[in-house]
C-alpha positions as CSV (number, residue, x, y, z in Angstrom):
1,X,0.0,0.0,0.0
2,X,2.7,2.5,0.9
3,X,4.3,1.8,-2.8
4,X,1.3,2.6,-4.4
5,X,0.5,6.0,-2.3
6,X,3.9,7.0,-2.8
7,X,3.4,6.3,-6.7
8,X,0.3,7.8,-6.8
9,X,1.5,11.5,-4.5
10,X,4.5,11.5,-7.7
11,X,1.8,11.6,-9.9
12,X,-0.5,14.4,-9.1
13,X,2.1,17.1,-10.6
14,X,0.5,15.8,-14.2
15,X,-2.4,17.4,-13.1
16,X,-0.8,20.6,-14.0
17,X,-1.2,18.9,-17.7
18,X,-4.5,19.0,-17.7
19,X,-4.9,22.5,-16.0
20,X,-3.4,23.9,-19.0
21,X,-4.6,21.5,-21.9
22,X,-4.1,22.8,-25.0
23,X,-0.8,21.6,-26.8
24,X,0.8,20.4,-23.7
25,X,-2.1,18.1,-22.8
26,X,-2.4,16.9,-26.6
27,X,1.5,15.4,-26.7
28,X,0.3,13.9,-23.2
29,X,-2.0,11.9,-24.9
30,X,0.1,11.0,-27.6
31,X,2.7,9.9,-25.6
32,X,-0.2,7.7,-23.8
33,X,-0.5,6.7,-26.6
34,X,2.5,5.7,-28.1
35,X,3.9,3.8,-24.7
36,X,0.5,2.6,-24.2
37,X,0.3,0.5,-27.3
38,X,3.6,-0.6,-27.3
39,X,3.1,-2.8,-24.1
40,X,-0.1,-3.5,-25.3
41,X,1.3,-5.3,-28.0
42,X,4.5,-6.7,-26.1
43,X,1.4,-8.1,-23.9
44,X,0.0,-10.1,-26.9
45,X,3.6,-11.0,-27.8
46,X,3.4,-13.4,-24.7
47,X,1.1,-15.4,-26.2
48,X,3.0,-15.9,-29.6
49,X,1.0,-13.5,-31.4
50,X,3.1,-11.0,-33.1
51,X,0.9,-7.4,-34.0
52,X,2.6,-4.4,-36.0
53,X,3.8,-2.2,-33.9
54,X,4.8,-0.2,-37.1
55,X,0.9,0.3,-37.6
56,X,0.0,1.1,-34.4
57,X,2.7,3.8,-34.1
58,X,2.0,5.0,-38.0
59,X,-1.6,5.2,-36.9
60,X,-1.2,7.1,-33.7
61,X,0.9,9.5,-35.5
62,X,-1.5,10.4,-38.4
63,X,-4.7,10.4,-36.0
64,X,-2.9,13.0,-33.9
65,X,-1.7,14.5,-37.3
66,X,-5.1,15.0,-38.5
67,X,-6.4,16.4,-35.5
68,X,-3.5,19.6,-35.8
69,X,-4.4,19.7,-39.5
70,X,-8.5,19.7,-38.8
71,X,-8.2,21.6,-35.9
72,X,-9.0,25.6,-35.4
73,X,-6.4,27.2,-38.0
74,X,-5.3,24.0,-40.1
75,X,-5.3,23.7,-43.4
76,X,-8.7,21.5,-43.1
77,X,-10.9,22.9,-40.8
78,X,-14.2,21.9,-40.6
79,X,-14.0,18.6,-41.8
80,X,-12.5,16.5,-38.9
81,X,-15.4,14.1,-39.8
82,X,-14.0,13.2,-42.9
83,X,-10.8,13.4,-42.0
84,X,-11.6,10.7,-39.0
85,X,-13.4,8.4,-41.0
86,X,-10.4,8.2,-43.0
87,X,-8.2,7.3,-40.1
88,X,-10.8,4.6,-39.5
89,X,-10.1,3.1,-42.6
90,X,-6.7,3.3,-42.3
91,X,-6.5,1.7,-39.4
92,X,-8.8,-1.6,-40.3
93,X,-7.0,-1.5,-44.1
94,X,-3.0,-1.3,-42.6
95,X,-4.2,-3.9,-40.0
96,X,-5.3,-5.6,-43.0
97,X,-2.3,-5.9,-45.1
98,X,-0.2,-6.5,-42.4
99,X,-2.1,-10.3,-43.0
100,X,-0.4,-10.7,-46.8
101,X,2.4,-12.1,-45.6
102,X,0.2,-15.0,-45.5
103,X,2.9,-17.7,-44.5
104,X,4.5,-15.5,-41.4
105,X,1.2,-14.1,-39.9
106,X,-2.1,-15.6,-38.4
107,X,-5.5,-13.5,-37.7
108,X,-4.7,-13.0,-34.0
109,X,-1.7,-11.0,-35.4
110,X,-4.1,-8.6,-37.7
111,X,-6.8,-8.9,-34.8
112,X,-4.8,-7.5,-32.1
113,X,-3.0,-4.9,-34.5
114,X,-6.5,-3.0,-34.9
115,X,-7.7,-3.5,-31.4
116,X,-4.7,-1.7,-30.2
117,X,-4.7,0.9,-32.4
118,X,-8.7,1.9,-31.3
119,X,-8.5,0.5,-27.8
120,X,-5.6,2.2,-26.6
121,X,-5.0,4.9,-29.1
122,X,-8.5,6.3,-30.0
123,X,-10.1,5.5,-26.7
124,X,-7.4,8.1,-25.0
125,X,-7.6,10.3,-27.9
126,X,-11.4,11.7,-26.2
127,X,-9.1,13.7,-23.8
128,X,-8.2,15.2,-26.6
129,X,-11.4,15.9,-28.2
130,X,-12.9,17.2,-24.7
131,X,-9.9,19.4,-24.1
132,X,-10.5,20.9,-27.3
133,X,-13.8,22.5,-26.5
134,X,-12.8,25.2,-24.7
135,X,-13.0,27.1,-28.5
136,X,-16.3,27.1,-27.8
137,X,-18.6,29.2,-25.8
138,X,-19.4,27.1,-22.7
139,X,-17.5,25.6,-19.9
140,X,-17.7,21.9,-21.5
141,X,-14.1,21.9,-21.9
142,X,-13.8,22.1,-18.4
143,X,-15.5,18.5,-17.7
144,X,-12.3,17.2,-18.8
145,X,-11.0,16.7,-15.3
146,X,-14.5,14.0,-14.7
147,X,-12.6,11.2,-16.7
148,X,-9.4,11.8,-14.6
149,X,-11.8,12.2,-11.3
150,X,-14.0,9.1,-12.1
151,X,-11.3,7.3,-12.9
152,X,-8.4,7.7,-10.4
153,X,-11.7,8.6,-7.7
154,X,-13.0,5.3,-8.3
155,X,-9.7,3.6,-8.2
156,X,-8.5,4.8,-5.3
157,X,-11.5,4.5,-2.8
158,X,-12.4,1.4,-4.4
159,X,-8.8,0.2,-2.9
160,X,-9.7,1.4,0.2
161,X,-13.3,0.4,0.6
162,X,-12.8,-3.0,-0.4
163,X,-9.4,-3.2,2.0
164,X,-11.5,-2.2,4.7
165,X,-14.7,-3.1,3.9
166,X,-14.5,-6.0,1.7
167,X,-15.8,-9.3,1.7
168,X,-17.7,-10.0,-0.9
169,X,-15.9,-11.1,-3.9
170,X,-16.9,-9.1,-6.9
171,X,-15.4,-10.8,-10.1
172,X,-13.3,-13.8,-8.7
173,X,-12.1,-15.4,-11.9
174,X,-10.8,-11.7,-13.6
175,X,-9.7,-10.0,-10.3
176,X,-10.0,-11.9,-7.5
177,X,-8.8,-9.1,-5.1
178,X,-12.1,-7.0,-6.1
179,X,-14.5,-6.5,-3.8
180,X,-18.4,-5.7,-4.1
181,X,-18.1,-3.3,-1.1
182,X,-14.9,-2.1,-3.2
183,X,-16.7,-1.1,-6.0
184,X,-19.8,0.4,-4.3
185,X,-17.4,2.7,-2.7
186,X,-15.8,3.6,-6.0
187,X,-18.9,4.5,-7.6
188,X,-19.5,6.7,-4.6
189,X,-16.2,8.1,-4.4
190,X,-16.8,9.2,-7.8
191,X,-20.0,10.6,-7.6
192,X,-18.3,12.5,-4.7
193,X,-15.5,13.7,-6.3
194,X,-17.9,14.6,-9.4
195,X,-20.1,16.6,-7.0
196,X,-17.9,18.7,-5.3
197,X,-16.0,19.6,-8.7
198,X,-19.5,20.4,-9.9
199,X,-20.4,22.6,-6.8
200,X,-16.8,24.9,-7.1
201,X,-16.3,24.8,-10.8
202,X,-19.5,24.3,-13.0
203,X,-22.4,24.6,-11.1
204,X,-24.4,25.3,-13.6
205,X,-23.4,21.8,-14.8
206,X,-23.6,20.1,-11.2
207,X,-26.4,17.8,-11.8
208,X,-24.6,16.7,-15.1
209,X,-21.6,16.5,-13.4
210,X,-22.8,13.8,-10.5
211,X,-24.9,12.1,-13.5
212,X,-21.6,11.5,-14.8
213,X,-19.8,10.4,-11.6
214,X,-21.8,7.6,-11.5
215,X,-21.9,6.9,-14.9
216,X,-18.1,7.1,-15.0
217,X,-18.0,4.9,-12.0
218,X,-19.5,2.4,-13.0
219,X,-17.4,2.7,-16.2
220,X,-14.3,3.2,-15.3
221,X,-14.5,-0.2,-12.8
222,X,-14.9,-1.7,-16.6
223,X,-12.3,-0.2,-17.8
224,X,-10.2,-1.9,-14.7
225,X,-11.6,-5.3,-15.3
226,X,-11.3,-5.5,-18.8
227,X,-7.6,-4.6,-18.7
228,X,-7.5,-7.2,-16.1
229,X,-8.8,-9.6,-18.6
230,X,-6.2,-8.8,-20.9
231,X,-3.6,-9.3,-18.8
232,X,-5.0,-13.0,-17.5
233,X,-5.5,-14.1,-20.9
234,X,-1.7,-12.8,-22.0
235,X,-0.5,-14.6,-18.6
236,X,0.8,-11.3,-17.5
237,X,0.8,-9.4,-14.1
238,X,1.3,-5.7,-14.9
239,X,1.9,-4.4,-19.0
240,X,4.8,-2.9,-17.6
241,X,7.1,-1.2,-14.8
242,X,7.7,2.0,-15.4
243,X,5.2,3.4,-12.3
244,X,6.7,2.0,-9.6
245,X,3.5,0.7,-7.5
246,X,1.2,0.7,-10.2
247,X,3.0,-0.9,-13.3
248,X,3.2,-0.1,-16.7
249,X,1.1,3.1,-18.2
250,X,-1.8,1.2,-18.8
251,X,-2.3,-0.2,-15.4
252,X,-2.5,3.4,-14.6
253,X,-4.7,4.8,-17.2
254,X,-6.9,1.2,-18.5
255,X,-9.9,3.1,-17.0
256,X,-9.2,6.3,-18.6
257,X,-9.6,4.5,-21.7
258,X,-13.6,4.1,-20.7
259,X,-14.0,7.2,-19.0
260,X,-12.8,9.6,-21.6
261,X,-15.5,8.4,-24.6
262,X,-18.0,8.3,-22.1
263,X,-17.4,12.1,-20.7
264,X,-17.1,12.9,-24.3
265,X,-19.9,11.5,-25.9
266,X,-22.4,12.4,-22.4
267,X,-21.1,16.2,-24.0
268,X,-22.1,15.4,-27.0
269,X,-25.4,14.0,-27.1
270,X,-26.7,14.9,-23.6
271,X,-25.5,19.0,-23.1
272,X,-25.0,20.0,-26.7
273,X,-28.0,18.5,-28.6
């Protein structure tokens, strides 16, 4: 426990990232990104299953490309749709190809080439997306600190509700250490965390805000568990060990990966239909 608190205190200077967003918060993400699928795929690489890393990276590169190039100012504003759909295509088509090497590939390599490159890579690219709303004129930009508070909220008083509180087992065979008391007090955490963000910063967006601290609760404890399943299946502990405490960057952010779409897309089709 001590490792992990200690891990986690060295960590909250990156909220200062997010404070100021813009460019510096955009070269966070890609650099998520870009270690995130790399011990995503050294993960599958366990198993014998061999994805292109040289698409993943080519990928994360031109999605983040695009953005700057779509964005306010570049030389194709306005039509980030088209633009996405593109990198879309891209993606499933390099994935593809990577397969015509018939007699030195199998599926799982092509498979787990293009669920990197949207599971790690696009899912963190919401940040981004949220981040980028401040050009507008509302405070929806702002929500962008509800995937980091769902997310590391739920985590961390999900640890500590299901270490004190915990006896009922909550998914045994993906993470046997996970408690239901555990993730009731995540959820609640969140909601908590949500609500007093909500109260000081937005409130004209608290209700929203708590709406989405359960949401992301809920969420984010999928996030966790899927990332769990991952690493079961890849016979794996932790992607990685660059955080000491906490493991590789994925360990750290695998429920940022859920929170961020759904933050984004609550935005989207919730407060600005």
């Amino acid at each position: 426990m001590k490792t992990r608190i200690i891990s986690g205190l060295i960590m909250l200077p990156l909220l200062a990232v997010v404070y100021f967003g813009g460019y510096l918060l955009t070269a966070a993400c890609f650099l998520v990104g870009l270690l995130g699928i790399g011990e995503f795929y050294r993960g599958f690489e366990s198993l014998k299953v061999h994805p292109s890393h040289t698409a993943g990276y080519a990928m994360l590169a031109a999605l983040y490309a695009l953005h700057l190039l779509s964005g306010y100012g570049g030389v194709f504003y306005g039509s980030r749709e088209t633009l996405t759909m593109l990198w879309f295509f891209l993606s499933v088509l390099f994935s593809l190809l990577y397969l015509f090497r018939i007699e030195e590939r199998s599926l799982e390599d092509g498979l787990a080439t293009v669920t990197g490159i949207f599971y790690v890579i696009f899912f963190s690219y919401h940040v981004v997306l949220i981040d980028e709303l401040r050009t507008g004129q509302n405070d929806y930009h702002l929500l962008v600190w509800l995937v980091f508070l769902t997310a590391f909220g739920t985590d961390i008083m999900a640890y500590f509700s299901g270490y004190f509180f915990g006896k009922h087992k909550l998914c045994p065979k993906i993470s046997p250490k996970k408690t239901v008391e555990g993730s009731v007090g995540g959820v609640l955490g969140s909601v908590i965390l949500c609500g007093v963000f909500g109260w000081f910063v937005v409130p004209q967006l608290l209700i929203h805000c708590m709406v989405i601290g359960v949401l992301g609760g809920v969420v984010s404890q999928f996030g966790d568990l899927t990332a769990s399943i991952f690493k079961r299946k890849m016979g794996i502990k932790d992607y990685g060990n660059l955080i000491p405490g906490h493991g590789g960057i994925l360990d750290r952010f695998d429920s940022v990966l859920f929170t961020a779409p759904l933050v984004y897309y609550y935005i989207a089709l919730v407060l600005m239909r």
